[in-house]
LOKE-570823 format. One record per residue (C-alpha): residue number from 1; residue in one letter; y, x, z. Coordinates in pm, 1 decimal, padded with zeros to 6 digits. Layout:
BEGIN
R    i  aa         y         x         z
R  NUM   A         Y         X         Z
...
//
This chain:
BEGIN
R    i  aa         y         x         z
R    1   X  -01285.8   04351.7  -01080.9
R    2   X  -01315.7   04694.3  -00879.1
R    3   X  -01706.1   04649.4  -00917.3
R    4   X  -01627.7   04642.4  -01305.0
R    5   X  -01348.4   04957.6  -01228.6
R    6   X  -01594.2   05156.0  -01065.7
R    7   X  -01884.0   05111.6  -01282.4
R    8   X  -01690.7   05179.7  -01609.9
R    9   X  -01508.4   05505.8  -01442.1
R   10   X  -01843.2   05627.2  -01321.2
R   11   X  -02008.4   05539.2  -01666.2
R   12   X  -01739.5   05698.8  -01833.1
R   13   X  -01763.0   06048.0  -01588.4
R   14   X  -02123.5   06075.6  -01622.3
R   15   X  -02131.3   06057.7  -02016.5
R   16   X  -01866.5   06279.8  -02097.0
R   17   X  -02023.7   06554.3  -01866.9
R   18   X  -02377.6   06484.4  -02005.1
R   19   X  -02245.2   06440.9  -02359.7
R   20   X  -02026.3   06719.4  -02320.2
R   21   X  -02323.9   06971.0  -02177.4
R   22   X  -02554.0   06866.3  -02441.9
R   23   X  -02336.9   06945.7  -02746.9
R   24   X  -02217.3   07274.4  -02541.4
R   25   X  -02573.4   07401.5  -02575.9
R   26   X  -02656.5   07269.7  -02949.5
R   27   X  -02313.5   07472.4  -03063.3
R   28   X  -02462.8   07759.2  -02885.4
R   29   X  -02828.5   07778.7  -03002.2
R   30   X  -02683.2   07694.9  -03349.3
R   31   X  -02470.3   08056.4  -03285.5
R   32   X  -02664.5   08348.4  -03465.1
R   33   X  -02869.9   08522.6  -03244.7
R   34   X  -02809.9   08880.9  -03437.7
R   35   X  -02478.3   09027.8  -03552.4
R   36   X  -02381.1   09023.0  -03899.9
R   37   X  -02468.2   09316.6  -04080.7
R   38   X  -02121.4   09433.4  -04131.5
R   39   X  -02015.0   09447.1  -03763.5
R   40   X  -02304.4   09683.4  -03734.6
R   41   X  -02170.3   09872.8  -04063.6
R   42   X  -01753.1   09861.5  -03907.3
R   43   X  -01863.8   09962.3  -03575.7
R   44   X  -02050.5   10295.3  -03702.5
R   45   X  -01766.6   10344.9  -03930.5
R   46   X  -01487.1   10337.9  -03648.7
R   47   X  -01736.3   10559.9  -03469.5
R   48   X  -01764.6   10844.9  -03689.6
R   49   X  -01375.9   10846.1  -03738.1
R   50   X  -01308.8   10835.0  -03405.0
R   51   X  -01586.7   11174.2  -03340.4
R   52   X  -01387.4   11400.2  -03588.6
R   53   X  -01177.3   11617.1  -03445.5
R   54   X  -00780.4   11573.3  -03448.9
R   55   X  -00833.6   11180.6  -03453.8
R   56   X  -00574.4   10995.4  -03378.6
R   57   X  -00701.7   10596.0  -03259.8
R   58   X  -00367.6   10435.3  -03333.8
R   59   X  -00386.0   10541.9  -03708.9
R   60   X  -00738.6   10468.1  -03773.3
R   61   X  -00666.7   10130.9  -03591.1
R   62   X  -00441.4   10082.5  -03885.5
R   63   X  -00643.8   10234.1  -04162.0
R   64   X  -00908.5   09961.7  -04065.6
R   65   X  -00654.7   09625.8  -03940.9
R   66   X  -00707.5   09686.1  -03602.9
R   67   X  -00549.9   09602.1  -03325.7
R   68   X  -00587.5   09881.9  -03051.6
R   69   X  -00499.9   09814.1  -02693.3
R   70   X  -00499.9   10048.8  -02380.6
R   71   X  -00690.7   09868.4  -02100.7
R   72   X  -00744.5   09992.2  -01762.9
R   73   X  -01114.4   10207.2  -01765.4
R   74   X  -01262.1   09951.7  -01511.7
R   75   X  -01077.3   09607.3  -01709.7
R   76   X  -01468.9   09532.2  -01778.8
R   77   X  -01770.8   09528.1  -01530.2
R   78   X  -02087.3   09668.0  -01789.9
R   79   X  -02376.4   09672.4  -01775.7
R   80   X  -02577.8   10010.3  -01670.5
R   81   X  -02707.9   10098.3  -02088.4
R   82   X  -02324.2   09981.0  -02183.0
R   83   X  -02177.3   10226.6  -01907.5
R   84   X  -02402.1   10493.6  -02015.5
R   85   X  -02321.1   10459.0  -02403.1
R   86   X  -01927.5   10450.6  -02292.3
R   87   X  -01981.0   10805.7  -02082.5
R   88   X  -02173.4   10954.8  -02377.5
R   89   X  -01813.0   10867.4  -02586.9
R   90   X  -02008.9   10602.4  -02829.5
R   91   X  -01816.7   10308.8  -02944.4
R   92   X  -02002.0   09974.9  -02744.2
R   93   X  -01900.6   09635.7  -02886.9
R   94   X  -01843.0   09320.3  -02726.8
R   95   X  -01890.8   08983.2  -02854.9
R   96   X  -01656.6   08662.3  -02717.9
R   97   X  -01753.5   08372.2  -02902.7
R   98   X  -01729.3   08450.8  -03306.1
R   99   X  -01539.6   08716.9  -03193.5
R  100   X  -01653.7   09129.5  -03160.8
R  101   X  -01440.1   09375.5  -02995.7
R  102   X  -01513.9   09724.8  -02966.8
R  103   X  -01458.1   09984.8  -02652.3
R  104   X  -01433.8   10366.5  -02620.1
R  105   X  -01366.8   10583.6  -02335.5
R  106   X  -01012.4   10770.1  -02436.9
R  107   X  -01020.0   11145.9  -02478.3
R  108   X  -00900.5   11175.6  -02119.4
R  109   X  -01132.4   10897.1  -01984.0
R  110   X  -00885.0   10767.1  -01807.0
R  111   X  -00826.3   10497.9  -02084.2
R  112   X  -01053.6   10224.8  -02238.5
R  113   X  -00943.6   10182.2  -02639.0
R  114   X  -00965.5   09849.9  -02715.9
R  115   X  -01031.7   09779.5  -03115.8
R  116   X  -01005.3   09401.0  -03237.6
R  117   X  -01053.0   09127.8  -03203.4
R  118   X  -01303.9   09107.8  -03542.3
R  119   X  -01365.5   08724.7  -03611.6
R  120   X  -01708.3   08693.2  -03701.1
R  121   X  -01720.8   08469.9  -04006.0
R  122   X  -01881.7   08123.2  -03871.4
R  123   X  -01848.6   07830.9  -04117.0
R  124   X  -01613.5   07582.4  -03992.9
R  125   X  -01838.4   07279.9  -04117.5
R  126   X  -02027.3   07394.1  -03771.0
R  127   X  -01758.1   07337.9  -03564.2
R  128   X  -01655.9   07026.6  -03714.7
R  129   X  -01975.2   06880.4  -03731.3
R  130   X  -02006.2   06940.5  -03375.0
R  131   X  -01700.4   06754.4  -03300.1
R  132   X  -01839.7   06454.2  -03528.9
R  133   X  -02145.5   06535.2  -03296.6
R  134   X  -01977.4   06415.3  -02937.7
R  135   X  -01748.6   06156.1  -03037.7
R  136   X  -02020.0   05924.8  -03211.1
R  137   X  -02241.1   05992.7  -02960.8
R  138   X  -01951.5   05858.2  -02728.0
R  139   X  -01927.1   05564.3  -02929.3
R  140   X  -02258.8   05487.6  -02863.3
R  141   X  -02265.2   05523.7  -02507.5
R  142   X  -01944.4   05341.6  -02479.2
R  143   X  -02101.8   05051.0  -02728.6
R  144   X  -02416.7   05061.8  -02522.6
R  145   X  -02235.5   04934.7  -02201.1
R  146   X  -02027.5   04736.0  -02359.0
R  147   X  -02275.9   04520.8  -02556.7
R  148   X  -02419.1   04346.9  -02215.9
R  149   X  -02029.5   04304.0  -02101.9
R  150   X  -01953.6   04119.5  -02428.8
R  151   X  -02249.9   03924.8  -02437.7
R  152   X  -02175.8   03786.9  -02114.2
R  153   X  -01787.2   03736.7  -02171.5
R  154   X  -01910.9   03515.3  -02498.7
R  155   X  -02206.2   03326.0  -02278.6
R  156   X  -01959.5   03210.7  -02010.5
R  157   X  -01661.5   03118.1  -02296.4
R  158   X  -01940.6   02902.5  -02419.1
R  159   X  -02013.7   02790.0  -02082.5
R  160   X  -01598.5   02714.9  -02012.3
R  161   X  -01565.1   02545.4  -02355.2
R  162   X  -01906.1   02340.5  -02328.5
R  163   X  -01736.8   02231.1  -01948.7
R  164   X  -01417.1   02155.1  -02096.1
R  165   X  -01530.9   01913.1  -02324.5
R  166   X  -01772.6   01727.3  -02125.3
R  167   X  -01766.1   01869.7  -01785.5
R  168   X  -02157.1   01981.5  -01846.6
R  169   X  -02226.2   02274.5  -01613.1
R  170   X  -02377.3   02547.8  -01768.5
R  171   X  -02759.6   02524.5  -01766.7
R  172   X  -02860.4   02887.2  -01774.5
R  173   X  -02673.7   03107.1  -01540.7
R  174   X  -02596.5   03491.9  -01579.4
R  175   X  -02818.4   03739.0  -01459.3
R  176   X  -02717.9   03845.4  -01082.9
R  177   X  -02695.8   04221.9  -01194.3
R  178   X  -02433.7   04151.2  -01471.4
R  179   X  -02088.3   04264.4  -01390.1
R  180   X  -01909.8   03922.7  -01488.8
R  181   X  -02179.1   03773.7  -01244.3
R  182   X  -01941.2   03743.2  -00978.3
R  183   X  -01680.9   03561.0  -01201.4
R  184   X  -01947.7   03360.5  -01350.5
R  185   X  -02038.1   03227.0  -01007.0
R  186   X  -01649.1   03131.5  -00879.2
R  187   X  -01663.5   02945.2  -01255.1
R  188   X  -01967.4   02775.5  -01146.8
R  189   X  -01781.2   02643.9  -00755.2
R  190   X  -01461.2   02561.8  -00978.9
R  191   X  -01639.6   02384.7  -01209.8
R  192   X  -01892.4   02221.5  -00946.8
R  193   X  -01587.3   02117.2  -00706.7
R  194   X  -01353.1   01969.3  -01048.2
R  195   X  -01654.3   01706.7  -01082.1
R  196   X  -01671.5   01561.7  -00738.0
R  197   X  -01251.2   01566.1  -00751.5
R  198   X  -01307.2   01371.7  -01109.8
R  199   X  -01561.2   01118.1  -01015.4
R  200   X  -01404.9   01066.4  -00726.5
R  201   X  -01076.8   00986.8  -00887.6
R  202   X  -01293.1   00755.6  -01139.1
R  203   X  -01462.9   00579.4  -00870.7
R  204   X  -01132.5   00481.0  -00714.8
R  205   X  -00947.4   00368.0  -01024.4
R  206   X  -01278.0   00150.0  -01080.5
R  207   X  -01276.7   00030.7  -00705.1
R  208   X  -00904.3  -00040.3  -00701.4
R  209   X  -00878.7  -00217.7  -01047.5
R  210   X  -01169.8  -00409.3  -00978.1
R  211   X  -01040.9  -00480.5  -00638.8
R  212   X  -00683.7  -00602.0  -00770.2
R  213   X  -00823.0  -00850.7  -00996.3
R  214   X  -00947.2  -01107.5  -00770.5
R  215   X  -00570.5  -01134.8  -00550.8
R  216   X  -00411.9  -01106.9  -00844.7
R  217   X  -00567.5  -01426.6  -01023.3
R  218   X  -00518.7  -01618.1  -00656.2
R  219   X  -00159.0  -01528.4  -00680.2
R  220   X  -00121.8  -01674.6  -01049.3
R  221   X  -00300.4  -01999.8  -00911.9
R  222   X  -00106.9  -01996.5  -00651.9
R  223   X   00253.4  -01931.7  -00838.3
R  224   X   00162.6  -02227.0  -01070.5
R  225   X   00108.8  -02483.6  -00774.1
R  226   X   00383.1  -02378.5  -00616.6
R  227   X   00737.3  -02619.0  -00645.1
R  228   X   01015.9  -02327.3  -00686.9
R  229   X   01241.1  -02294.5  -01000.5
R  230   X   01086.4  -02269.9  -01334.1
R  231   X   01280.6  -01940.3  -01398.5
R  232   X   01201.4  -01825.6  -01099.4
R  233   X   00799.9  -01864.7  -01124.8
R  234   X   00800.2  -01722.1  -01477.2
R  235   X   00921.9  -01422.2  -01358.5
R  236   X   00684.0  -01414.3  -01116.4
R  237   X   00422.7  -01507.4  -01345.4
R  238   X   00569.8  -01207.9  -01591.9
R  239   X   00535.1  -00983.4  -01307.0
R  240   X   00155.6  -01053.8  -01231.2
R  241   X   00037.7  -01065.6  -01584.7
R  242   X   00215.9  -00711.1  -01581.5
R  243   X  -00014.0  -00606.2  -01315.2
R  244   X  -00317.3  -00776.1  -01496.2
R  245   X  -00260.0  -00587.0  -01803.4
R  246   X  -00192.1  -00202.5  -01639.3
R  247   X  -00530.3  -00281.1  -01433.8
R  248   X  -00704.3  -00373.1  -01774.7
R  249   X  -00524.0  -00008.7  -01933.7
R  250   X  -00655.3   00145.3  -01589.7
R  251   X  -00954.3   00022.4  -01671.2
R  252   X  -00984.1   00117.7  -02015.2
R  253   X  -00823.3   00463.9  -01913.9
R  254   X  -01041.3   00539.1  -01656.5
R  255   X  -01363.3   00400.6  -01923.4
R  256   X  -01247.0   00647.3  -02200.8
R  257   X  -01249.3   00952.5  -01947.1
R  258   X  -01559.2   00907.3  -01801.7
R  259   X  -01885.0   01109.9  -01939.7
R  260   X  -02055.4   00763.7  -02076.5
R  261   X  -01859.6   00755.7  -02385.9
R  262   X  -02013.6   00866.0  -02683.5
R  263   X  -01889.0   00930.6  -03061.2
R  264   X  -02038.6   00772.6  -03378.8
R  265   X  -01872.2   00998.4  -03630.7
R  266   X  -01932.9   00844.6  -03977.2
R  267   X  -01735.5   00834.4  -04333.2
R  268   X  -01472.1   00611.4  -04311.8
R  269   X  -01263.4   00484.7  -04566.7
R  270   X  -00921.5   00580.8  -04447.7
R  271   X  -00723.7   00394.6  -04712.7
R  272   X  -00888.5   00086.6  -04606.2
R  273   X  -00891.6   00128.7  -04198.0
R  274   X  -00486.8   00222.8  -04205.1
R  275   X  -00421.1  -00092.1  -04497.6
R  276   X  -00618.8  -00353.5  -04193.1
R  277   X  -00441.5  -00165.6  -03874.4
R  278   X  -00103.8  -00202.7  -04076.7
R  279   X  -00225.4  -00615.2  -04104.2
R  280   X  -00312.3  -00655.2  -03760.5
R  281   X   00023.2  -00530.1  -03645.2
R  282   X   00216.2  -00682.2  -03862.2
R  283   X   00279.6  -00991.6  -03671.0
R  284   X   00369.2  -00809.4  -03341.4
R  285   X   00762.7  -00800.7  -03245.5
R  286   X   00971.3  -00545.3  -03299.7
R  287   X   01029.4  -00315.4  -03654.6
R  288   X   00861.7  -00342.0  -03977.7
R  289   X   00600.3  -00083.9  -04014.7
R  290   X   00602.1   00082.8  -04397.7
R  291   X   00278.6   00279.9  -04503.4
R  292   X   00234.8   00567.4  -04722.2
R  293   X  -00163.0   00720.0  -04805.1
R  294   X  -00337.0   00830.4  -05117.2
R  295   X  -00575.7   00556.4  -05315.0
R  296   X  -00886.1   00711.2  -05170.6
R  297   X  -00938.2   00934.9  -04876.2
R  298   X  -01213.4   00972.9  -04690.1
R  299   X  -01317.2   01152.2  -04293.5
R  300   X  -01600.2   01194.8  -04088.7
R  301   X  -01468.9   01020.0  -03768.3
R  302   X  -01539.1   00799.9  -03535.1
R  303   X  -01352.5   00489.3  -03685.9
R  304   X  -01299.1   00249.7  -03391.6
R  305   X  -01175.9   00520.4  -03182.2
R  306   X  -00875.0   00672.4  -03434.0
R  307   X  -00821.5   00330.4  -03550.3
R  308   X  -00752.9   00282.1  -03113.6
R  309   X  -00529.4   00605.7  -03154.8
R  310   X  -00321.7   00484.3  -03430.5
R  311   X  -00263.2   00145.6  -03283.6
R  312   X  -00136.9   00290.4  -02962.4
R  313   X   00092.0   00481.3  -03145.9
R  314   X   00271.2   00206.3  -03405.5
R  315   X   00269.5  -00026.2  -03091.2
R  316   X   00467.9   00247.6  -02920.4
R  317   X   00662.5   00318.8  -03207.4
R  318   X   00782.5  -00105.2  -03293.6
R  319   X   00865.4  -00108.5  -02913.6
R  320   X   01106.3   00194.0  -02955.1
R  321   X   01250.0   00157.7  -03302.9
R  322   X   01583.9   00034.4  -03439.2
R  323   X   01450.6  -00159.0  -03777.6
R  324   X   01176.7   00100.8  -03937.5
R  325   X   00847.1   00249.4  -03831.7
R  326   X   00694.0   00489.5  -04102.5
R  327   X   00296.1   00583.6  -04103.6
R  328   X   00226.2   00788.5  -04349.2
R  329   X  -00127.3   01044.9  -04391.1
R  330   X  -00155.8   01316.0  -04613.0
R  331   X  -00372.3   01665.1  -04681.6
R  332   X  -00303.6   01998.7  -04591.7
R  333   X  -00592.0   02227.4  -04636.4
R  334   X  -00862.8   02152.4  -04451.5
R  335   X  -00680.1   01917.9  -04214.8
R  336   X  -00559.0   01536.9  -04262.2
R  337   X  -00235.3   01467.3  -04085.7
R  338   X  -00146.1   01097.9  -03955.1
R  339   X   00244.4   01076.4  -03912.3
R  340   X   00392.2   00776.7  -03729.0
R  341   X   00787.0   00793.3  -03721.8
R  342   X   01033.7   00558.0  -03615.6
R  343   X   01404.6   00523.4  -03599.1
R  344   X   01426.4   00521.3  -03238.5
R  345   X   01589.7   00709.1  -02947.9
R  346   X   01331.4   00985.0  -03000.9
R  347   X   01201.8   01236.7  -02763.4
R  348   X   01373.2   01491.5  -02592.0
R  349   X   01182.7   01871.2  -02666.7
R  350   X   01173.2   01933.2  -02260.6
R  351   X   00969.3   01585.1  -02220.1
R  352   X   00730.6   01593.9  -02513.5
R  353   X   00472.8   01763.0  -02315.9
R  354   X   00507.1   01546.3  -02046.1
R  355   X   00446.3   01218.2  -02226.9
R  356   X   00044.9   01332.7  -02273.8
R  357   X  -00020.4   01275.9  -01928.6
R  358   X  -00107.0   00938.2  -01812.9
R  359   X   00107.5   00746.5  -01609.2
R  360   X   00431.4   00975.6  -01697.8
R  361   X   00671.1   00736.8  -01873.2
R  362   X   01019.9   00871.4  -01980.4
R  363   X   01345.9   00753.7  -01823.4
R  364   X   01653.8   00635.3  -01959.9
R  365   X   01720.0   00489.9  -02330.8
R  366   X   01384.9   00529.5  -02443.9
R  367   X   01173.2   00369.2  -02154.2
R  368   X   01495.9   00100.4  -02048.2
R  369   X   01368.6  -00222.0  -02102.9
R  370   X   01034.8  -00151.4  -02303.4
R  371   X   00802.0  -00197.1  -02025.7
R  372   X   00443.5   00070.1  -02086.1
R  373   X   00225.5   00207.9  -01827.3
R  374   X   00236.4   00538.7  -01926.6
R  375   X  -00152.3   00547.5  -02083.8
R  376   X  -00116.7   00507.1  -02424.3
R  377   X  -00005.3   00822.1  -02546.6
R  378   X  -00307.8   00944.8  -02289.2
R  379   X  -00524.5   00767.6  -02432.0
R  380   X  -00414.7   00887.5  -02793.9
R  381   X  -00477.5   01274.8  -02669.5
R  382   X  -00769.5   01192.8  -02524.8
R  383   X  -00923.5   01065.5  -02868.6
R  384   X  -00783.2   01335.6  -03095.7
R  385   X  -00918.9   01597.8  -02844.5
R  386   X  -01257.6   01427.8  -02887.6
R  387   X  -01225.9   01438.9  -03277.2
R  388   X  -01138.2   01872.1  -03212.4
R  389   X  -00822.6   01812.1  -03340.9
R  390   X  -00463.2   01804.6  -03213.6
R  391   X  -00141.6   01606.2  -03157.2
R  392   X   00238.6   01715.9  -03206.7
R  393   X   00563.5   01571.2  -03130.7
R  394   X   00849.8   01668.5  -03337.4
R  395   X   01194.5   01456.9  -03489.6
R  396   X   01170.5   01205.7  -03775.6
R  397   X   01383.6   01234.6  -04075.4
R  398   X   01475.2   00852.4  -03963.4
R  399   X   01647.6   00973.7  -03665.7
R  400   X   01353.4   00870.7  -03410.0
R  401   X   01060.0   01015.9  -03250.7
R  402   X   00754.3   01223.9  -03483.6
R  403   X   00415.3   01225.2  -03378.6
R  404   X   00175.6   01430.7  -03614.8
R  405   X  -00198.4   01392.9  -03555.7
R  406   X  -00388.0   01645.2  -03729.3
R  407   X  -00766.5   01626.5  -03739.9
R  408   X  -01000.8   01847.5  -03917.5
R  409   X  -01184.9   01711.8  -04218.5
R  410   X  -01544.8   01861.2  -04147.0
R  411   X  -01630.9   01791.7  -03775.0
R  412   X  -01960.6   01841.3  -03625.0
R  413   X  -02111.6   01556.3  -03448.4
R  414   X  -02000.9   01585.3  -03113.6
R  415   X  -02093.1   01364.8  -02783.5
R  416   X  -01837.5   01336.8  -02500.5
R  417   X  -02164.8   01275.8  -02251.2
//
């Protein structure tokens, strides 16, 4: 950042002085290089009145809209023809911009008579046009540095978004003399060092699940040989087949997040897919599930992959609700919104950001007694994010828990590898 600082403050300083110089001399070659004719024509007046005898300066001042002023004889250092004019008693004028005054020696020569100032008529356009003059030339100059700047700022956003999606590092790097270079290269470390911590983290949910199987099926062979008491060993056998099942959702988890899945986005029917999903659950334990869609509505999706979305969130919502689960999809604009409510405990506001995140599973009412891993809601954000789209949490009008998924209705096709 002080690279950036100092190259902006010494871009800036540099261009105002040569911007600045440049328009200084254009304003003055554009000046007229002779007087006017009537500065020529006042000053020979204001002569020859001032040479008759019994003149008196102040009143002549006023006769022509002077102003007269009594400055010291050396107020002015003049040149030697100037000096010489002003000893002979002839009226020298001086110009100061678009300005003209005029100078005589007083009758005692102690005195130099000031007459004026005289503006000198100069058309304001000039000035104005000079003004227009420097600031677009600054906006240039400013637009000129910053079109590299926000070039790069909008090549590494791609770079951050195109990493954020799949974790792809960037293929083409910035140039080593651009200013975000620096920047660009701690991305590039951050981005380099969140890979290794990721597959690292995959390879040891892979190695542990895979791991746990094996004990895990010798300790249900073993449970069912053994002679204890049969409530005993179904608890026990409840317990391992609880295991067995969050090592499959570990494994399915951990299968979803890696780089090796891949989208098929294709029309699907949506009427249809929610009518079978609504089927398959139906026999499940826990509340009825009502559906609401219109007769024909279609998205370019990938089918198996919302259809695994939805499902993780009506099996959620039977586990948690009293007697009703509601799924219901409408349009809004250019979105399609799946709602799934229930008429459950619902979700407290300071924990709906929490439940996301795998393995987080909420405490109390809610989570008593309703077993869960903590994946499936994981899973669920993992899937919309794929499909660009997004997933809120809110209050049902049945009293329970809302969960809004809202997904765009013109995707590109998009590859999580």
């Amino acid at each position: 950042m002080r690279r950036l600082f100092l190259h902006f403050y010494l871009f800036m300083l540099l261009v105002l002085l040569g911007i600045g110089w440049s328009v200084d001399r254009l304003w003055q070659q554009s000046l007229p290089q002779q007087q006017p004719g009537w500065v020529s024509l006042l000053g020979q007046s204001l002569a020859y009145q001032l040479n008759q005898p019994d003149t008196n300066a102040e009143q002549i001042a006023d006769q022509l809209n002077l102003t007269l002023q009594n400055m010291p004889i050396d107020a002015i250092a003049w040149s030697e023809p100037e000096q010489q004019a002003l000893v002979r008693g002839q009226l020298v004028p001086l110009f100061s911009g678009n300005m003209v005054y005029f100078y005589q020696h007083s009758q005692d020569e102690k005195q130099l008579l000031q007459f004026g100032p005289v503006e000198i008529d100069a058309s304001s356009h000039q000035g104005y046009f000079f003004t227009l003059l420097f600031f677009a030339l600054l906006a240039i100059a400013v637009a000129l540095w910053l079109w590299p700047l926000a070039r790069d700022i909008q090549q590494l956003q791609r770079q951050l978004q195109k990493f954020g999606q799949g974790m792809q590092l960037p293929e083409q790097k910035l140039p080593a003399h651009s200013l975000l270079a620096p920047i660009a290269n701690s991305a590039q470390q951050m981005a380099e060092q969140i890979r290794r911590l990721v597959a690292l983290q995959r390879e040891m949910t892979h190695a542990v699940s895979h791991e746990l199987r094996t004990p895990l099926a010798r300790l249900s062979f073993a449970l069912e040989m053994q002679n204890i008491a049969e409530n005993d060993k179904q608890a026990m056998l409840q317990d391992v087949k609880e295991l067995d099942q969050l090592v499959d959702e570990m494994l399915d988890y951990a299968r979803l997040e890696s780089q090796s899945v891949q989208l098929k986005p294709e029309q699907v029917n949506l009427a249809e897919l929610l009518d079978n999903l609504v089927e398959k659950l139906t026999p499940l334990p826990g509340a009825t599930i009502s559906l609401q869609h219109p007769p024909q509505l279609w998205l370019l999706c990938d089918g198996h992959y919302l259809e695994r979305a939805l499902q993780n969130l009506l099996v959620n919502a039977k586990r948690y609700a009293k007697q009703q689960v509601l799924l219901s999809l409408r349009q809004e604009q250019d979105q399609l919104v799946f709602c799934v409510e229930d008429d459950g405990p619902g979700i407290a506001p300071a924990q709906r950001d929490k439940i996301l995140q795998p393995f987080v599973r909420l405490d109390e009412s809610r989570c008593k007694g309703h077993g869960g891993f903590g994946l499936g809601l994981a899973i669920v954000s993992r899937i919309v994010s794929w499909h660009q789209g997004q997933i809120l949490i809110g209050d049902s009008a049945l009293g329970g828990a809302l969960f809004q998924l809202r997904l765009p209705i013109k995707q590109p096709q998009h590859s999580t590898s």
